[in-house]
C-alpha positions in Angstrom: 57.3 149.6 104.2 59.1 148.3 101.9 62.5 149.1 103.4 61.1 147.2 106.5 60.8 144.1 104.2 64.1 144.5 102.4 65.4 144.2 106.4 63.4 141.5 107.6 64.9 139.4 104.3 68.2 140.2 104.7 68.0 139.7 108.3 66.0 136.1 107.6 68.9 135.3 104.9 71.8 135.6 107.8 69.6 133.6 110.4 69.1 130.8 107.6 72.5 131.3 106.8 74.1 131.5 111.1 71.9 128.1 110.9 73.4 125.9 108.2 76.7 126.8 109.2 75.9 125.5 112.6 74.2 122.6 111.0 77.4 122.2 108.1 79.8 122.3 110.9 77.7 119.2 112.9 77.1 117.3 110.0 79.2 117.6 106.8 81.4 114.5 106.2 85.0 116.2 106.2 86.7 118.9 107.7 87.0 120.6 104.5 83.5 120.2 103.6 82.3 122.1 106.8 84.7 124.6 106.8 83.9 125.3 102.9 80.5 125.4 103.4 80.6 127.6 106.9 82.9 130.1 105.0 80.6 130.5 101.7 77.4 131.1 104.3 79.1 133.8 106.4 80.3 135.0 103.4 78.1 135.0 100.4 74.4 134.1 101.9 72.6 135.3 99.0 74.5 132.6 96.6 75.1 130.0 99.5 72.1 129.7 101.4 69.7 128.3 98.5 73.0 125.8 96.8 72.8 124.7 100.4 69.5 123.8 100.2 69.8 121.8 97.0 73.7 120.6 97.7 73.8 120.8 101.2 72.6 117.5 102.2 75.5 115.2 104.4 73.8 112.1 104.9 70.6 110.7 102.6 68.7 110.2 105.2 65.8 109.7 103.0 66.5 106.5 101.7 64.9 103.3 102.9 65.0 99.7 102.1 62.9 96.9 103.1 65.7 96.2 105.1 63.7 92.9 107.4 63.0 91.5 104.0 66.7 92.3 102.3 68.3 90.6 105.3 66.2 87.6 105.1 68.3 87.2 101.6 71.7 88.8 102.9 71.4 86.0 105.2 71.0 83.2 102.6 73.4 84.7 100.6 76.2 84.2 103.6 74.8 80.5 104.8 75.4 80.1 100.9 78.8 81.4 101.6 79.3 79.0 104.1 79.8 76.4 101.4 81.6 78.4 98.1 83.9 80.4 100.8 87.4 80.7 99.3 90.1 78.9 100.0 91.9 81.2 102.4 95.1 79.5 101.3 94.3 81.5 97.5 93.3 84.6 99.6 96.5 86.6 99.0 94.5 89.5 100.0 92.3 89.9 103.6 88.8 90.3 102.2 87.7 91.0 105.5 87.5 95.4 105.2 85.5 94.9 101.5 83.1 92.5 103.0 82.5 94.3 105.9 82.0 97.7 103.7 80.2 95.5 101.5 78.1 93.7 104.6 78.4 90.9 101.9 80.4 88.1 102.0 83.0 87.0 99.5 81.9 83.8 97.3 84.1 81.3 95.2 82.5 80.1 92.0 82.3 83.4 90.0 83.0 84.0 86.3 83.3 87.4 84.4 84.0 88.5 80.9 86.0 91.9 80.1 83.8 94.3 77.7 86.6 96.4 76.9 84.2 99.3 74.2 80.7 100.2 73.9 80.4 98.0 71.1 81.2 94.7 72.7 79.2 96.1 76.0 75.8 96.1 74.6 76.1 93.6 72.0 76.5 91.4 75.2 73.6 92.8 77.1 71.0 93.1 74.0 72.3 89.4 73.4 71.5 88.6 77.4 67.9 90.3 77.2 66.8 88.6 73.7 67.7 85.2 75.8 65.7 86.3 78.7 63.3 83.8 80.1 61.6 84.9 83.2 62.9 88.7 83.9 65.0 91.7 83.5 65.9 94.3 86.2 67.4 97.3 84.2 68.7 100.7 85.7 71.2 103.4 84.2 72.4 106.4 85.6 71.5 108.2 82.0 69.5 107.0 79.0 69.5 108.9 75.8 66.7 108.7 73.4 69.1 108.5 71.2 69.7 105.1 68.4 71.2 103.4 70.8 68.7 104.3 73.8 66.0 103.7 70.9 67.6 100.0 70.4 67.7 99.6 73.9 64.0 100.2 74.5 63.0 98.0 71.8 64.9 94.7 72.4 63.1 95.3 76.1 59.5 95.9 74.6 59.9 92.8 72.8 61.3 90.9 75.8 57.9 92.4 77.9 55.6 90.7 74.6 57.0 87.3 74.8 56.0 87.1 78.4 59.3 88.5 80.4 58.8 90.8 83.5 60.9 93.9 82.7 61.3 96.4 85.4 63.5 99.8 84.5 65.1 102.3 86.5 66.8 105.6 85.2 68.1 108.3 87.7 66.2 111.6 87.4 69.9 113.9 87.4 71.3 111.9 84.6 68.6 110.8 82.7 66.6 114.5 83.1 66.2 114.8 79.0 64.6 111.3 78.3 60.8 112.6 77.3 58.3 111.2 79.1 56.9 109.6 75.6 59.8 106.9 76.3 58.5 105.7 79.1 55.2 105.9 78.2 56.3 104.0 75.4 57.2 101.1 77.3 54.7 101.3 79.9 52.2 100.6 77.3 54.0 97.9 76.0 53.8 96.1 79.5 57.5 97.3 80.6 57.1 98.1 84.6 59.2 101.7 84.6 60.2 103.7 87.4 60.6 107.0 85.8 61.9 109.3 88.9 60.5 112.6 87.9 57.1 110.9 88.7 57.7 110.4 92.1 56.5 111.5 95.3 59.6 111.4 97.0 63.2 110.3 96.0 66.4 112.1 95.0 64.7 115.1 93.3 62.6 115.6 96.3 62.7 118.5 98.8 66.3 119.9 97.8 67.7 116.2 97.5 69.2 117.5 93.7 72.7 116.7 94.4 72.1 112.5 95.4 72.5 110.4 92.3 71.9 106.8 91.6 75.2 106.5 89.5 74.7 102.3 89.3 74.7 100.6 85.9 73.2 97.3 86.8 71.4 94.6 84.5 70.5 91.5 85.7 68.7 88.8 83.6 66.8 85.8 85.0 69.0 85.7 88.4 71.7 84.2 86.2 73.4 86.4 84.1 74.5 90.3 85.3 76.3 93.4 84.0 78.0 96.3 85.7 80.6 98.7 84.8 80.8 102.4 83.2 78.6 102.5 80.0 75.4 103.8 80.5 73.0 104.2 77.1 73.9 106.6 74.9 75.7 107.2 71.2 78.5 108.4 73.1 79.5 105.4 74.7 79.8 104.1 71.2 82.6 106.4 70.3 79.9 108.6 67.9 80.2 111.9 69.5 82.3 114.2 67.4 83.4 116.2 70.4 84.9 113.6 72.4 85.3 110.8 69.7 86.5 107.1 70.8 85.0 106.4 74.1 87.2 104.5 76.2 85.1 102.2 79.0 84.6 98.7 80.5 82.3 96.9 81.6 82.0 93.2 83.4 79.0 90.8 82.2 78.9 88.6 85.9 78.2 84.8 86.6 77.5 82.8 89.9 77.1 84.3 93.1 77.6 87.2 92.9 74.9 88.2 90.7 72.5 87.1 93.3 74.8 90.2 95.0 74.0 92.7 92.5 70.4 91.8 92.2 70.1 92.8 96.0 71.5 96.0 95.3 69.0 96.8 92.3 65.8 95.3 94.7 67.0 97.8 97.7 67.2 100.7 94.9 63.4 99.5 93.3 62.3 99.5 96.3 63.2 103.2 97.0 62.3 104.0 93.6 58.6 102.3 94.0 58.2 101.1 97.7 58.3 97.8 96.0 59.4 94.7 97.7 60.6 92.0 94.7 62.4 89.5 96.8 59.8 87.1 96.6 59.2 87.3 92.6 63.1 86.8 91.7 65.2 83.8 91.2 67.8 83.5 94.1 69.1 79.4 92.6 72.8 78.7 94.3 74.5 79.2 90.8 78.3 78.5 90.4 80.7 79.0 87.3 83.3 76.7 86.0 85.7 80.1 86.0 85.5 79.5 90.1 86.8 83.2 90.6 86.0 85.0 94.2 84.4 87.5 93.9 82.1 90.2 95.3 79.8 93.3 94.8 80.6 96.3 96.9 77.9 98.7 96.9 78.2 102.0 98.2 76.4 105.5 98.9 75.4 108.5 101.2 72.6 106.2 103.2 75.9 104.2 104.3 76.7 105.4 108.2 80.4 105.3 107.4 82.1 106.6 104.3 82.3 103.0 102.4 83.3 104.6 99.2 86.3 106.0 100.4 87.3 103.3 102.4 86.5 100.9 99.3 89.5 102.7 97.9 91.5 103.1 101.2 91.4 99.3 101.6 92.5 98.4 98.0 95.5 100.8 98.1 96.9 99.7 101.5 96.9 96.1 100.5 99.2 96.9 97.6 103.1 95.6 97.8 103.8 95.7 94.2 101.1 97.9 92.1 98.1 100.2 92.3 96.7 101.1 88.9 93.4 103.1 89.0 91.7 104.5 85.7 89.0 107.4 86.7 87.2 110.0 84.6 87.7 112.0 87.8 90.6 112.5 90.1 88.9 114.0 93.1 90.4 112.4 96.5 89.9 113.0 99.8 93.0 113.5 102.4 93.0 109.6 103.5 92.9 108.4 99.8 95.5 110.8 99.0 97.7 110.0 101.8 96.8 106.4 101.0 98.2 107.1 97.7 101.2 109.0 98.9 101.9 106.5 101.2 102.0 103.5 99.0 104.0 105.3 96.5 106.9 105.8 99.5 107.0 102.6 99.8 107.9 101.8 96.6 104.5 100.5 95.1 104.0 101.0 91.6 101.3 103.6 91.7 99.9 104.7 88.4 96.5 106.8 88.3 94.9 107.2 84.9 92.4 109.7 83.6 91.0 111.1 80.3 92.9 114.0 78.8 90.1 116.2 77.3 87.2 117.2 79.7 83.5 116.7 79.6 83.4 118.6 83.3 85.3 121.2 83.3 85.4 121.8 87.6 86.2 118.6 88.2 88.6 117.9 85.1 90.4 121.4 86.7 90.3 120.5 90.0 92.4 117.1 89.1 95.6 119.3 88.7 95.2 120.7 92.3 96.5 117.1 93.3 98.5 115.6 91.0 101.9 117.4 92.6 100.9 115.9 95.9 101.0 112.5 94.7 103.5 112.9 91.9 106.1 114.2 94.5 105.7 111.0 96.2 106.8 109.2 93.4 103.3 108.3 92.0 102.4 108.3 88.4 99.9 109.9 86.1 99.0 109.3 82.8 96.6 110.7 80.3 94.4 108.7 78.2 94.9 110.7 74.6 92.8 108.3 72.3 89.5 109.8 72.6 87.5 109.9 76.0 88.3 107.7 78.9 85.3 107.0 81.2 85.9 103.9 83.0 86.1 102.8 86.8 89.1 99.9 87.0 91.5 99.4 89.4 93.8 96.4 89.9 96.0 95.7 93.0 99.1 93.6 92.4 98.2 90.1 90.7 95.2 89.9 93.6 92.6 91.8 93.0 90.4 93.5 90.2 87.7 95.9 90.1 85.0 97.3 87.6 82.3 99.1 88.1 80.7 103.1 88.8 82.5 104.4 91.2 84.9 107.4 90.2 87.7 108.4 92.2 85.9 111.9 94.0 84.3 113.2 96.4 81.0 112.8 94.8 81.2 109.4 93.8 82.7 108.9 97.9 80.1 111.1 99.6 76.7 111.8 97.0 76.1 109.0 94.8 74.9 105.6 95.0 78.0 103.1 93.2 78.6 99.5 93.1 82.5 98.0 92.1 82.6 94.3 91.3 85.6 93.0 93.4 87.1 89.7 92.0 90.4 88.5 94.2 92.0 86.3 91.8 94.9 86.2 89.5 93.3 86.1 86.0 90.7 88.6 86.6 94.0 90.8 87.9 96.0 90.0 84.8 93.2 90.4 82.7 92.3 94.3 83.7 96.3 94.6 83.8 96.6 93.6 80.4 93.5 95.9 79.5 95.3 99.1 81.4 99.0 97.9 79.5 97.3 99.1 76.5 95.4 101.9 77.9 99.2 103.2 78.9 100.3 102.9 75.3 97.8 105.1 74.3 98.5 108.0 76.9 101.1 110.2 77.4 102.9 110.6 81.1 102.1 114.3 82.8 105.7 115.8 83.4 104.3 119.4 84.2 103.7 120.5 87.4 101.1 123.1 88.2 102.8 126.1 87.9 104.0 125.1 84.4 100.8 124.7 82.7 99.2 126.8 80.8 97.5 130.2 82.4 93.4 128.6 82.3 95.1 125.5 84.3 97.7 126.9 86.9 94.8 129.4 88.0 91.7 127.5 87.5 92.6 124.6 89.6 93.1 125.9 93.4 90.0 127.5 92.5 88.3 124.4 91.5 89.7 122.6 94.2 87.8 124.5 96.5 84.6 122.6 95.0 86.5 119.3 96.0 83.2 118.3 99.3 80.6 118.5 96.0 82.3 117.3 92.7 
């Protein structure tokens, strides 16, 4: 009897197994993702078949938006357009593939303020939230109750007690050790939290593990918003004694395009709580006197094409002079890489930074696998020695700027949900340039190619590389 059972599993494991594959090799978003994942079925069902289940997952089809209410603002957002469109004659760059990723159109009248460290990050947004008036959408991708996360839930409490409407919104991967007494905490105090572990559906439902909401979005009375690659944590103060200074940026946003990034964080609420908030929110025509152009390029595994990568694509084809990109992660994909590669031949000025000391080991690994490829083509890459380097910059020529979540990898491409705050204009160009300048001086250039590094390195990294479809 029982080795009649022992049959009938192993025989069910291959048929689940014959079946993925089929389904991996219909629906994974790359070649190399279908082929990895067919291989490690046929191969290994007893590992691959339940990571499949949980990692598995090519498109999120799971996530909904009150998409007849969220146009009815899209579309006042671009009849607003209509009348703070750029000057085309300023437009060095064609906006047209972001806006179209971004199905959001680009708006003059935009100001933005570098946060350069952790410090000046949250002094800015714990400033923003004690002069809140009417609300405060809040989500991060993870949220330590830590001092910091402590502070963090106090300056809201006592916004929610002088009469503000706070809603907050943590991701259940990166924010899985918050206790449950911390949002209790502020429920009870009148904050309006959307803890994910609570839910009945969402990104930790039925196997949906490997989708993350990755955005780090704050938005304060319609007016004033925040994005960029802090979330709330100790860390991101330079106070871990593992990693030390922690190198990030973030942007605090004025005029249009905060009305941008508050449509991102009501589509997400929505999923989170099958919310609609359109009505209860400030949409006022706001402009700065900084008069940038600007945008808010949101991105994710709901998306029918691969906007992430294409985000990057764009940027990295426009280039005629430079291409600087600081990432945590250097993952690519074959079009980004060839991008790269390409942009390099033709003399651009292609620099690629990333952190020197790991906090992932795979993906920190897999990095090596590619840096020949690109390097060859005359590319360069530095890395960041001063501590940790977390953020998410990139800066074409003196045109365009961008700050926000998205690292440079498949995951942050494919699995998670990112936004990037776009600005085409000179200053906000010179100003991340400036920013990177220094983040240069403090690196050291990578002369070694992958057979000269050291043992762990020069071995480790094809076989990380092979990880590339889920890192």
């Amino acid at each position: 009897m029982w080795t009649i059972f022992v049959s009938a599993s192993i025989f069910a494991l291959y048929c689940a197994a014959i079946y993925f594959s089929l389904r991996a090799a219909q629906t994974a978003r790359t070649p190399q993702g279908a082929v990895g994942w067919v291989v490690f079925l046929l191969s290994a069902p007893v590992f691959a078949v339940p990571l499949y289940l949980f990692l598995g997952h090519h498109r999120f089809r799971g996530y909904r938006i009150a998409r007849r209410e969220s146009e009815r603002v899209i579309e006042g957002i671009k009849d607003h357009a209509n009348f703070v469109r750029p000057d085309p004659a300023t437009m060095k760059i064609n906006p047209l593939p972001f806006e179209e990723i971004a199905n959001l159109p680009v708006s003059r009248g935009n100001g933005a303020e570098l946060l350069i460290d952790g410090e000046a990050t949250f002094e800015a947004i714990f400033n923003a939230i004690d002069a809140a008036k009417s609300y405060i959408l809040i989500q991060f991708y993870i949220v330590r109750d830590d001092e910091l996360g402590i502070e963090l839930q106090e300056k809201l409490i006592a916004a929610a007690k002088r009469g503000v409407k706070v809603r907050f919104l943590t991701d259940a991967v990166g924010s899985y050790g918050l206790p449950r007494s911390y949002y209790d905490t502020m429920r009870e105090a009148g904050v309006d939290v959307a803890a994910q572990r609570k839910r009945k559906k969402g990104p930790v439902f039925r196997f949906q593990l490997n989708y993350r909401n990755h955005r780090k979005t704050v938005v304060i009375d319609g007016k004033v918003g925040f994005i960029g690659g802090h979330n709330v944590g100790v860390e991101y103060l330079g106070q871990d004694p593992e990693f030390g200074p922690w190198r990030d940026t973030h942007l605090r946003l004025e005029g249009p395009v905060v009305r941008q990034l508050q449509l991102i964080f009501v589509e997400d609420w929505h999923w989170a709580c099958g919310e609609d908030l359109i009505d209860e929110l400030d949409w006022t025509r706001l402009l700065s006197e900084q008069d940038m152009s600007g945008l808010i390029v949101a991105t994710g595994p709901g998306d029918q094409t691969e906007t992430g990568a294409m985000m990057f694509f764009a940027a990295i084809t426009e280039a005629k002079e430079r291409i600087w990109i600081a990432s945590p992660y250097f993952v690519p994909d074959i079009d980004v890489t060839t991008a790269l590669q390409h942009a390099a031949l033709r003399g651009v000025d292609v620099r690629i930074l990333v952190p020197d000391v790991a906090d992932h080991t795979i993906p920190w690994l897999a990095a090596f696998a590619y840096f020949d490829e690109i390097r060859e083509c005359g590319a360069k890459v530095f890395r960041y020695t001063e501590g940790f380097m977390h953020q998410k910059v990139f800066v074409v020529d003196d045109t365009l700027a961008a700050v926000g979540t998205t690292n440079l990898d498949n995951r942050s491409f494919r699995l998670n949900f990112e936004a990037m705050a776009l600005f085409f204009d000179h200053r906000a160009a010179e100003a991340i340039a400036r920013m990177l300048s220094d983040d240069f001086a403090e690196s050291r250039e990578l002369t070694l190619l992958l057979h000269e590094q050291p043992a762990r390195i020069r071995h480790g990294a094809p076989i990380a590389r092979l990880f590339a479809p889920i890192l």
